[in-house]
C-alpha positions, 0 to 999 in steps of 0.5 A: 468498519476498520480501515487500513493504510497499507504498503506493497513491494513489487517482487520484481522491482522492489518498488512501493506503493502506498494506499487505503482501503477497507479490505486488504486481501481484496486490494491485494488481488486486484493490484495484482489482477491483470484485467483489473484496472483500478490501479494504474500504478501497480499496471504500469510497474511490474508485480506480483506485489506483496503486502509488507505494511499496515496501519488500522484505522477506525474512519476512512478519513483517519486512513487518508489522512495516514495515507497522504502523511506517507505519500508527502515524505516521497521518501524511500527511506522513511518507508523502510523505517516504517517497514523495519520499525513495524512490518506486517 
C-alpha cells in the first residue's frame, strides 16, 4: 500500500495544512466536506482546499515521519519551497 504527505491551500485564505494518508482524493473530499468532522483545522478555517503538494511513501511510518518533518519548520517559507521546487 502507497501512503502520502500531502499539502493543502484554503482557496480563500491562502492557509496550509499538511497531513498523511492512504487515499488522497478521499482526504481531499472530507477536509472539504461540511458535515465530516475528522479534521478541525480545515473546520475552523475557511476552504474550499485544494491539494498543491505530495510526497509518496511505501509505509505509514515513513509518511508520519515526513509529515512531522514539515509540521517542525512552522515555516510558511519552507512550504512554498517545497511547493515551487515540486508542486503536484
Amino acid at each position: 500500500m502507497k501512503y502520502f504527505v500531502y499539502i493543502l491551500e484554503s482557496v480563500t485564505t491562502g492557509r496550509y495544512y499538511v497531513g498523511q494518508t492512504s487515499n488522497i482524493n478521499r482526504r481531499l473530499s472530507e477536509h472539504n466536506d461540511p458535515e465530516y468532522q475528522g479534521s478541525k483545522t480545515t473546520k475552523r478555517f475557511k476552504g474550499p482546499w485544494i491539494l498543491i503538494y505530495h510526497e509518496e511513501f511505501s509505509s505509514r511510518a515513513d509518511a508520519v515521519k515526513r509529515e512531522k518533518e514539515i509540521k517542525a519548520k512552522k515555516s510558511r517559507n519552507y512550504i512554498e519551497w517545497l511547493i515551487a521546487d515540486k508542486g503536484c
